[in-house]
C-alpha positions as CSV (number, residue, x, y, z in Angstrom):
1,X,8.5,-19.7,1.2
2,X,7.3,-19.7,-2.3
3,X,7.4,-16.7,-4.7
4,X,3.9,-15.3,-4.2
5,X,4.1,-16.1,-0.3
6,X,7.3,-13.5,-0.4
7,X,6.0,-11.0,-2.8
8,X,2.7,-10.9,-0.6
9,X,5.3,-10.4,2.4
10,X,6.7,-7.5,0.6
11,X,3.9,-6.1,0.1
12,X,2.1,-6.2,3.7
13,X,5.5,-4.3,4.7
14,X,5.6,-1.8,2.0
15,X,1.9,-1.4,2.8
16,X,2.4,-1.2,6.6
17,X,5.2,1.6,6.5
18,X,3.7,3.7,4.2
19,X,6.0,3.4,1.5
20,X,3.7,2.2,-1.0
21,X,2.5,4.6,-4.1
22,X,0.0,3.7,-6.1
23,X,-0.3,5.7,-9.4
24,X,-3.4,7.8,-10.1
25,X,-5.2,7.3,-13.6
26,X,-5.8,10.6,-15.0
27,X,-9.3,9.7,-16.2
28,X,-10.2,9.6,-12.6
29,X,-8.8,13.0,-11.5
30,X,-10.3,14.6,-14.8
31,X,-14.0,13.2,-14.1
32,X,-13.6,14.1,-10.5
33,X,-12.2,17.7,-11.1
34,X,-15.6,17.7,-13.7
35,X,-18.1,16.4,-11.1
36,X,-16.7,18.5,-8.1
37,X,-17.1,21.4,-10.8
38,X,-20.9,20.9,-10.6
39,X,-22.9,23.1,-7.9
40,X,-25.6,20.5,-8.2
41,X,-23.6,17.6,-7.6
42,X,-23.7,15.6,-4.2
43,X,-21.2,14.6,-2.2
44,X,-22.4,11.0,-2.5
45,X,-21.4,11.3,-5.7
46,X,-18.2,12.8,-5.8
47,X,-17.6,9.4,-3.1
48,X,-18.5,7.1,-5.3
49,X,-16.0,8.1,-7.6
50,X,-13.7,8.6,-5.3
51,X,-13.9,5.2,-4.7
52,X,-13.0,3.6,-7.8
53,X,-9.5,4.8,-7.4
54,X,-7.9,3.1,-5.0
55,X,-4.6,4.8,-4.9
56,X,-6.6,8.3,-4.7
57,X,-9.2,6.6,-2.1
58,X,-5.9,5.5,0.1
59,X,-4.2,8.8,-0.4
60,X,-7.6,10.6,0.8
61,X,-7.7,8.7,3.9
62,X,-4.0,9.1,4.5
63,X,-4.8,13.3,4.8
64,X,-7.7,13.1,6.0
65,X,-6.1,10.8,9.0
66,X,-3.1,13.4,9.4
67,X,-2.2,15.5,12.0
68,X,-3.5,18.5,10.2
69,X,-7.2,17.7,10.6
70,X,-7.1,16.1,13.6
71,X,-9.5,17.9,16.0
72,X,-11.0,20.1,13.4
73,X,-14.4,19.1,13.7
């Protein structure tokens, strides 16, 4: 097994126990905080933005999957 093939290993691991963190970048948080500031703005929007952060976008769905929401529909 080559280098890449193991560090791809590690990875699909990490990834699969949930012990993978991605950092945030601040820019995103700060234009988010900004947008979801804005009565006006739709929640298309605020998606889409959400979206270009994949660490935030992974934490989201992580919640949003959790044992707190479940059933609160």
């Amino acid at each position: 097994m080559n280098a890449e093939d193991k560090f791809i290993t590690a990875l699909m691991e990490d990834v699969s126990k949930g012990q993978l963190e991605l950092p945030t970048l601040p820019e995103i948080a700060v234009k988010i905080r900004k947008l979801i500031d804005d009565p006006m703005v739709s929640a298309d929007k605020v998606a889409k933005l959400v979206g270009t952060d994949a660490a935030l976008s992974a934490r989201l769905l992580q919640v949003a999957n959790s044992v707190f929401f479940r059933g609160l529909d």
